[in-house]
N, C-alpha and C positions, 0 to 999 in steps of 0.2 A: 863602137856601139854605146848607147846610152842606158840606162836603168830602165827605163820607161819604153825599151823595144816593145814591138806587140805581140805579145804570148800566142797566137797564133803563127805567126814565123817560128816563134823555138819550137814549139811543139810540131812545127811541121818537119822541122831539122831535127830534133829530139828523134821523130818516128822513121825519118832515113837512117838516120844513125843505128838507131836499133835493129830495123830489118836486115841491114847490111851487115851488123857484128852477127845475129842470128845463122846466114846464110855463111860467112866468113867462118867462124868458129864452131866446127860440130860439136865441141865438149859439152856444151852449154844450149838445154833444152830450154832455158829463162834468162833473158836479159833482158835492165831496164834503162832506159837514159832518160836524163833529165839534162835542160839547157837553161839556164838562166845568166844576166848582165851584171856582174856585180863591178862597181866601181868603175866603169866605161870598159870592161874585159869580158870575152864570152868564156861563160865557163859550165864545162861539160862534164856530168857523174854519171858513170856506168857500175851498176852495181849486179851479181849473179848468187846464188845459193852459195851456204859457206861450205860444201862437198862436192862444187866445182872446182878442179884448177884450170884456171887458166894461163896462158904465155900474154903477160901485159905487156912487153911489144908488139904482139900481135894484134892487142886490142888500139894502143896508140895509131898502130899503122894503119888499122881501117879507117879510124878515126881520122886519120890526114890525110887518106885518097879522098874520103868523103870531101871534105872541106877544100881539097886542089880543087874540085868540081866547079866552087865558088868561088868568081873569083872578084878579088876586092879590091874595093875602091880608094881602100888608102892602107897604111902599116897599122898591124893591130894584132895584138896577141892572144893566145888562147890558154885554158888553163884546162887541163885534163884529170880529172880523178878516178880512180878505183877504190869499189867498195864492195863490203859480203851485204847480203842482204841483213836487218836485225842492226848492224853495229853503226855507233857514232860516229867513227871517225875513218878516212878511207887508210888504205896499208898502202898507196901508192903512188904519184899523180908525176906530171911533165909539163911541161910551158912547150909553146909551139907560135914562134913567130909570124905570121901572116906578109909577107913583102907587100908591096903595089905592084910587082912584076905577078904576081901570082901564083907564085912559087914560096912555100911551108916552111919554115928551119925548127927543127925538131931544138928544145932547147931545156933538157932535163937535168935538174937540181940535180946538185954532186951527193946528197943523201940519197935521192928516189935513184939515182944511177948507180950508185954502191949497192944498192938493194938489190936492182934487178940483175946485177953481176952477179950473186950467191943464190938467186930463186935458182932451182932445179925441175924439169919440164915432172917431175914427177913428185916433189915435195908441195905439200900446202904453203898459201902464200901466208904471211904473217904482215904486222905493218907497226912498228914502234916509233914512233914518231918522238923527236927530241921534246923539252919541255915549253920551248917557247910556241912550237907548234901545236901542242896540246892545248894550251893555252889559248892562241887565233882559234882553232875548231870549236871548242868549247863556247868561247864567245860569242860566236856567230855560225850559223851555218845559212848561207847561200839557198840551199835546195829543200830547205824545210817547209818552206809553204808550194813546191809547185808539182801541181798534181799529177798522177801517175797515170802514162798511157793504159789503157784498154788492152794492148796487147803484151800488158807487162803482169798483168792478173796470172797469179798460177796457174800451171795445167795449161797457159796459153801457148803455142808452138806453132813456128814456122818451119815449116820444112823447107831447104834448101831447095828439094826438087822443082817446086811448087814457083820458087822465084827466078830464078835461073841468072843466067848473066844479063841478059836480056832485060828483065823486069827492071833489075840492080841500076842497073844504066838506065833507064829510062827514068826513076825514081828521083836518082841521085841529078841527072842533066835537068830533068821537069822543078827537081825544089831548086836548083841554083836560076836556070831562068827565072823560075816565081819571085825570090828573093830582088832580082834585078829588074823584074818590070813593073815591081810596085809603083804607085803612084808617086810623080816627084823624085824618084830615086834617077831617070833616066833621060826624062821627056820634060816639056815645061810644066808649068804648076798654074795653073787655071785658080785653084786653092788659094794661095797665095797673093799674087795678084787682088782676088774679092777681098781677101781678110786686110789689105794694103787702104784698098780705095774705101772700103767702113773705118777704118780705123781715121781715118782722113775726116772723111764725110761725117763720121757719127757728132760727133759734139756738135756738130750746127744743125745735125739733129733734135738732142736733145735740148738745146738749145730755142729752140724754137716749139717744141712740143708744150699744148696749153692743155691737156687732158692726160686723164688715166690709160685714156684707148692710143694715142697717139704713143706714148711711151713705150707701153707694152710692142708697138708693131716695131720700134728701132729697138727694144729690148730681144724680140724675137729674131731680127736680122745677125744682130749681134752673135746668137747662140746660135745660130744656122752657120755662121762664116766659122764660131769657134768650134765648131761639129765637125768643117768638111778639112777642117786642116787636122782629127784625128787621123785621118787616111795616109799621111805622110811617117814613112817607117823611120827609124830610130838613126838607116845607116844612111837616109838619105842625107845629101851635103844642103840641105835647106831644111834640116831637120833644127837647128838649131834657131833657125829667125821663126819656123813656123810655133815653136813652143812659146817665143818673147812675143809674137803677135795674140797665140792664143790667150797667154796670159794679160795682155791686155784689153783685148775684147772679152774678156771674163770679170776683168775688173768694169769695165767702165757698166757690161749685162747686169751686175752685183749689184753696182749704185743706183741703177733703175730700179731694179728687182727690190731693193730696201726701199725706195721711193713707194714705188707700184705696191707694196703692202700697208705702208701707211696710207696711201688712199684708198687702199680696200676695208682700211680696219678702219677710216673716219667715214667712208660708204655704210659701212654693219653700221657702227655709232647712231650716225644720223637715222639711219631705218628703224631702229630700236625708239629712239625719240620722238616717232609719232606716236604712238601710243604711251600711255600714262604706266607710270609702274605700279606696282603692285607691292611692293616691299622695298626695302633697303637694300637687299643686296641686289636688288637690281640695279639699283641707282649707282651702286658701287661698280657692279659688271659695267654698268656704259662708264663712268671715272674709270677703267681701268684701262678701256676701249680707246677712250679721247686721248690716253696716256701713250699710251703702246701708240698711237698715231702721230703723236708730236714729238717724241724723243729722237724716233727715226730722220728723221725733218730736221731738226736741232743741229742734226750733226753734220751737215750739209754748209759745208765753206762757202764765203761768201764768191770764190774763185773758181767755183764746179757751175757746168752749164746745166744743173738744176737748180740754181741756185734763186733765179727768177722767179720757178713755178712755186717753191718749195714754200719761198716768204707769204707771196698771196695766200695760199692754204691756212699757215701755219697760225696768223692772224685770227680766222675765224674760227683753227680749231682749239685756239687757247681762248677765244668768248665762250664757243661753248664748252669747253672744260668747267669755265671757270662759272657756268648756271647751274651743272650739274653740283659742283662742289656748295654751291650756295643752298640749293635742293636738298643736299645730305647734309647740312650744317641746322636746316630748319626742320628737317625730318627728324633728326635724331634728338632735338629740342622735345621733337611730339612725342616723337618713342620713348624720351625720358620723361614726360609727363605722363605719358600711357602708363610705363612701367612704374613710376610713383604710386597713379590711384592704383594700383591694384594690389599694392604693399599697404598702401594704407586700409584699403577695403577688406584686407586679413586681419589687421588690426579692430576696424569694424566687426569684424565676428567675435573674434574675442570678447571687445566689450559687453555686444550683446547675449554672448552666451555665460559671463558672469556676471551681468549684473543682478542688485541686490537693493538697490535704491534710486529713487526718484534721479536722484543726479546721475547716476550710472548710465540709464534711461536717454536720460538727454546730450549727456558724454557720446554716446552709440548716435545717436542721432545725427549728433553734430558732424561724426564724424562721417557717416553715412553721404551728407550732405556736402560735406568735402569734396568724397569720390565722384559724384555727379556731376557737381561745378564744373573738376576736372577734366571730366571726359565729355561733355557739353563746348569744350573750347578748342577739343582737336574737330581743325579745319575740313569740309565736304572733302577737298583736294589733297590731305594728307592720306600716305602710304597707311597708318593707323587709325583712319578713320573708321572701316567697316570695322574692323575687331572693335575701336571702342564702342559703337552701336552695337554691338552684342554684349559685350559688358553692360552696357543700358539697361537691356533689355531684363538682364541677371539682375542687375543691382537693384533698379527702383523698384521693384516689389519687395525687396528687403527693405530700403529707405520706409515705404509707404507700414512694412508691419512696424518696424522699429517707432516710428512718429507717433502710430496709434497706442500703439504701447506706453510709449512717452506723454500723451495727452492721457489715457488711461490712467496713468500713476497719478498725474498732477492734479487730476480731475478727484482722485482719493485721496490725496493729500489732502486739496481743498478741504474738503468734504468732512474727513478726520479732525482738519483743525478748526473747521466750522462747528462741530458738534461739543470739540471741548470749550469753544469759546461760546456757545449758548448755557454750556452748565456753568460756566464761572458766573455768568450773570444772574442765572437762577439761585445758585446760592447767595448771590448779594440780594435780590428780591427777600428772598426767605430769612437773612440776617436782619432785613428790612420790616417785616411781617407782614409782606404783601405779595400773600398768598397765592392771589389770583394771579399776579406776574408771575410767581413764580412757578405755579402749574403750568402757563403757557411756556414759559423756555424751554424748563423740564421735557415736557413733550416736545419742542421742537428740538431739541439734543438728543432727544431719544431716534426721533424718526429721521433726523441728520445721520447719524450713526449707525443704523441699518442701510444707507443709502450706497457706502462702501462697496465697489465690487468686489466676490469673492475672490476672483483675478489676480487681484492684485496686492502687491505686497503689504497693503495697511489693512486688510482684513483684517486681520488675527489680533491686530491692536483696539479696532473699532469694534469689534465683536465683542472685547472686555469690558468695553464702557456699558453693553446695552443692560445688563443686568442691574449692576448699581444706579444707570439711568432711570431705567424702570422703579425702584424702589423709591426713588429720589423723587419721583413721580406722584407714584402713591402716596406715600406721605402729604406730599402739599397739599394734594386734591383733597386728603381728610383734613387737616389744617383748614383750607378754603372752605370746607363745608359746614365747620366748626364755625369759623368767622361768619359764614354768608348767614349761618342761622342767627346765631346774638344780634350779624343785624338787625334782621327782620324781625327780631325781639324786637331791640331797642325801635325799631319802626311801630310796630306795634304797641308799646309802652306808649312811645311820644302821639301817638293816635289815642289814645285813652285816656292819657293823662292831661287831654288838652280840650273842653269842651267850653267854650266862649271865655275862660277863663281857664289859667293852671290851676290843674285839678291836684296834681301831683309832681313829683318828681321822683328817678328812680335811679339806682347804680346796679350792673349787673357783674359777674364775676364768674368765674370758670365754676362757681357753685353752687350760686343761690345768687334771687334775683330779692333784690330791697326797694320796695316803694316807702313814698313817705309823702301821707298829705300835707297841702300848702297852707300855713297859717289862714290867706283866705278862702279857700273854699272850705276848712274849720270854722271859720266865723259864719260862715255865711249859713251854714248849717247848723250852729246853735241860734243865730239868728230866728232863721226858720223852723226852728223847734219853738223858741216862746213867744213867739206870735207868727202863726202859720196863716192870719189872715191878712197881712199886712197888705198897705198901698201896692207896694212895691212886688207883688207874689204874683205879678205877667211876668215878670225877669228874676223872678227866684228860681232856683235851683228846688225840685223836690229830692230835699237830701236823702230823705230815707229810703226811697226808691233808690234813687241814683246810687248810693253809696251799694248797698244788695246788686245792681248791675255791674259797677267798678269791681267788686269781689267776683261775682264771674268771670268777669272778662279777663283778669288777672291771674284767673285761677286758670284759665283756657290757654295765656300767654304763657305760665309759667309750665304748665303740662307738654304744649310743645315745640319748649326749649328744654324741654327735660329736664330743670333744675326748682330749685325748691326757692317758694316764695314766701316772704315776710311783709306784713301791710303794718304802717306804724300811723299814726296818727300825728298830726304838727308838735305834738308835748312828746313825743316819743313813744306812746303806748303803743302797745299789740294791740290791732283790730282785727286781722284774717293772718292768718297762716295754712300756707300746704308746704308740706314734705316729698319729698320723691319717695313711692310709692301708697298715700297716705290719701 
C-alpha cells in the first residue's frame, strides 16, 4: 500500500473492523478504529474507555479474520495498535504478515508478547514502552490527523443482536470484494491507456496552439486524463505508472496554466489601455499588469513546445511595457512640477501675508506668477492636468489681488516721491525769490501728496508732508503777493514818471517808496516859470499844474502799496512827503 491510498477504502475497512470488534467483544460498549498507510504499511489503532479490559489477543484475532476476508495481491504487513481512549501512546500492538497465498502470520514483537504473557483477563492493561519507543511515538503519530467514525462518538452502541453472523459476513465479504473491484485493481485501465496517448499527443499540441482559447482546451484535456487516473487505488499493480503519468500531465497542465494566465493578465492590460488614466497609480496598476505577464513568459525554454507562442507575445508585451514606463516617467515629471507650484504657492501666501513694502508686493507677485506659469504647462493629456485647472481656478484671483495690490503700492510710491520732488524745487524757486514758481510747486506737492491712497503703506508718510506743505504754501502766496504789488507799484511809478519825457525816477523798498525829479523836467519847469510865454509853450510842460498832479498821483501810488512816500527834487530837496498813516 502507498501513502496516498484513498481514505475512503480505510474508512471503509476502519468501519468493518470496528462493527466486528463491537459484535465480537461484549466488554466493550465503545470501540474506535482508525486505518491509515504509513511508509508503504497498513496500520491499524483500536482504541476503548480506560475502564474497559480488554483480552488483546482477542482484539488482534478479530482483526486478522477480518483481513483473511481480503485477500492480497502481493506480501505486505500490517501493524496493529492498542490504545485507552485520552492517552498518547498505545500499551500494546503486533505485526501481522500478509502472504500472497492469503493466508496472515501473526508476528508479535518479543516486548508487546512478554506483556501480553503477564496481562490477566481481570487486571487493567498498562503499556510502558522502552525509551527508544517513546521516542518514535512521540515523534510522529500516524493517526492524528484521521478522522473519527460516527459510530465511534459516545453513547454510540452496537449491539451484537442487531448484527448477527450474518450481517458480519456479509460486511466483512461486501468490503473485501469492494477493495478488489476497484478500478484498475483487476480489470484493464481504460484510465491509463487515455493518460498514455495525451501524454504522446500533448506537445504537438501545444505545440501547434496559436491562441489563449486553443491552449486552455489541451490544458483542459490534460486535467481530465489527470482526474480519471485519481480513480486507481493505491493497491492496484498500475498504481505506481498511473501516479508518474499523472504527475506528468500535471506538469506539462502547469506550464499552460502559467502560460494561459499571462495572456489573461496581458488581456486585463491591454483592456485597461483603452481608456486614459486618471492617475498614477493607475499607470503603475497596468506596469504592474504588463509585468506579472512577461515574467511568466521569460521563463519558457527555448526547448518547451510554448516556446513559439510565447516569443511572439512576449515581443509586443515588452513595447507596451516599455509606453507605459515612458507614460509614468513623463507623469511623474508633471506631478513633480504639479507638486513644486503648490510649495511654492504656500510660499506665495506667506509673502503676501507679511508684506510690508513695495518690494514685498512685488516679491508676492513674482512669485504668484511663478505658480501659474507652472501649472499653465502641465499638458491637456497629463494625469495632473484637471487638479492643476483647479489650482488655476484658486490661484489666479489671488495673482490678480496680489498684482493690484502691487500696482497700488508703486502707484503710492510714485505719487509720494513725486510730491517730495515738487517741494525740493519749490524751495529752490523761493531760494530764488520767484515767488510765483514757487507758489505753483508748492501747491502742486501739496495736492501730489493728498493723492496717496489711504490703503496703502505710504499713507501715513504722505500724510506728514501735507501740513508743512500747506504752510510752505501759504507763505509764498503772501511772499508772491508782496512782490506781485511792488510790481504794480513800480508799473505805476514808470507810468507816471514817464510823460513825453522822464519826469522822474524812483527806488522802492520793503519801506518807503523814493521818487526823485530829473534834472530835466527841473529845467524845464524853471524854465517855464521865467518866461511862461515863450515860443516854445505848445511843447511845454505846465509845471505847476503838472507837478500838483505828479503829487497825487504818488501820493495814490504810495497809499496803495502801503508804504510811505518821499518826493525830492533834482538838487535833492523835499517837495511832497506822505507817511503811512499821515
Amino acid at each position: 500500500m502507498k501513502v496516498a491510498v484513498q481514505q475512503e477504502d480505510l474508512q471503509l475497512l476502519a468501519k468493518t473492523l470496528q462493527e466486528q470488534l463491537l459484535v465480537e467483544v461484549s466488554t466493550a460498549e465503545v470501540f474506535e478504529v482508525k486505518c491509515v498507510v504509513n511508509k508503504g504499511e497498513l496500520m491499524i489503532l483500536t482504541q476503548h474507555a480506560s475502564d474497559v479490559i480488554v483480552d488483546a489477543q482477542l482484539i488482534f484475532a478479530v482483526i486478522e479474520e477480518v483481513l483473511q476476508s481480503l485477500a492480497p495481491q502481493k506480501e505486505q504487513r500490517v501493524q496493529c495498535f492498542l490504545r485507552v481512549f485520552g492517552e498518547q501512546l498505545p500499551y500494546t500492538k503486533c505485526f501481522l504478515a500478509l502472504k500472497q497465498t492469503g493466508e496472515w502470520v501473526a508476528e508479535e514483537d518479543k516486548e508487546a508478547q512478554e506483556e501480553k504473557e503477564v496481562i490477566s483477563p481481570s487486571s487493567s492493561l498498562t503499556y510502558s514502552p522502552s525509551i527508544n519507543e517513546t521516542e518514535e511515538e512521540e515523534l510522529f503519530d500516524p493517526f492524528a490527523d484521521v478522522p473519527n467514525l460516527s459510530a465511534s462518538k459516545p453513547g454510540f452502541q452496537v449491539k451484537p443482536i442487531l448484527l448477527g453472523a450474518v450481517l458480519l459476513g456479509i460486511i466483512v465479504l461486501g468490503g473485501g470484494a469492494y477493495l478488489l473491484t476497484r478500478p484498475c485493481v483487476m480489470s484493464e485501465c481504460q484510465e491509463i491507456q487515455n493518460a498514455k496517448q495525451l501524454k504522446t499527443k500533448s506537445p504537438q499540441l501545444m505545440r501547434r496552439a496559436k491562441s489563449e482559447k486553443e491552449l486552455v482546451a489541451v490544458q483542459e484535456q490534460l486535467a481530465a486524463a489527470s482526474t480519471d487516473l485519481n480513480v486507481i487505488p493505491s493497491w492496484s499493480p498500475r498504481y505506481q505508472l498511473s501516479e508518474e503519468l499523472k504527475a506528468s500531465l500535471s506538469g506539462r497542465a502547469e506550464k499552460i496554466n502559467q502560460v494561459v494566465k499571462a495572456l489573461q493578465t496581458a488581456s486585463l492590460a491591454t483592456q485597461k489601455v483603452q481608456t486614459p488614466a486618471s492617475s498614477l497609480e493607475e499607470l503603475q496598476t497596468r506596469q504592474h499588469l504588463w509585468r506579472q505577464a512577461i515574467a511568466p513568459l521569460e521563463s519558457i525554454s527555448s526547448s518547451s513546445e510554448l516556446y513559439g507562442l510565447v516569443q511572439g507575445k512576449l515581443l509586443n508585451y515588452r513595447v507596451r511595457l516599455h509606453a507605459v514606463n515612458q507614460q509614468i516617467f513623463t507623469e511623474e515629471k508633471w506631478l513633480k512640477k504639479l507638486t513644486a507650484a503648490k510649495g511654492v504657492a504656500v510660499a506665495a501666501e506667506k509673502r503676501e501675508a507679511t508684506a510690508k513694502s513695495l518690494n514685498d508686493w512685488q516679491k508676492a507677485q513674482s512669485t504668484w506668477l511663478v505658480v501659474i506659469n507652472a501649472l499653465n504647462t502641465i499638458p491637456r493629456n497629463s494625469v495632473g492636468y484637471q487638479e492643476a485647472q483647479k489650482l488655476l481656478v484658486d490661484y489666479k484671483p489671488k495673482l490678480v489681488l496680489v498684482r493690484d495690490r502691487a500696482t497700488k503700492e508703486q502707484l503710492a510710491v510714485k505719487t509720494y516721491q513725486q510730491a517730495l520732488s515738487t517741494a525740493k524745487q519749490a524751495k529752490v524757486y523761493e531760494q530764488q525769490n520767484q515767488w510765483q514758481a514757487a507758489a505753483i510747486y508748492w501747491e502742486q506737492a501739496l495736492q501730489t501728496a493728498k493723492k496717496v491712497p489711504q490703503d496703502s503703506l505710504y499713507y501715513t508718510q504722505a500724510k506728514s508732508l501735507i501740513e508743512p506743505y500747506s504752510a510752505a504754501l501759504k507763505q509764498a502766496q503772501e511772499k508772491l503777493q508782496v512782490v506781485s504789488s511792488l510790481q504794480q507799484t513800480r508799473t505805476d511809478l514808470d507810468k507816471t514818471c514817464t510823460n513825453g519825457i522822464r519826469i522822474c525816477t524812483f527806488s522802492i523798498d520793503n519801506a518807503e517808496i523814493i521818487v526823485r525829479l530829473t534834472p530835466e523836467y527841473d529845467q524845464i519847469r524853471q524854465n517855464n516859470l521865467a518866461n511862461p510865454y515863450s515860443k516854445n509853450s505848445d511843447t511845454a510842460v505846465d509845471v505847476t499844474n503838472h507837478l500838483q498832479i505828479l503829487r497825487e498821483a504818488l501820493a495814490v501810488i504810495g497809499e496803495n502799496a502801503n508804504l510811505s512816500l518821499f518826493l525830492y527834487d533834482s538838487q535833492g530837496q523835499i517837495i511832497y512827503t506822505r507817511t503811512l498813516g499821515g
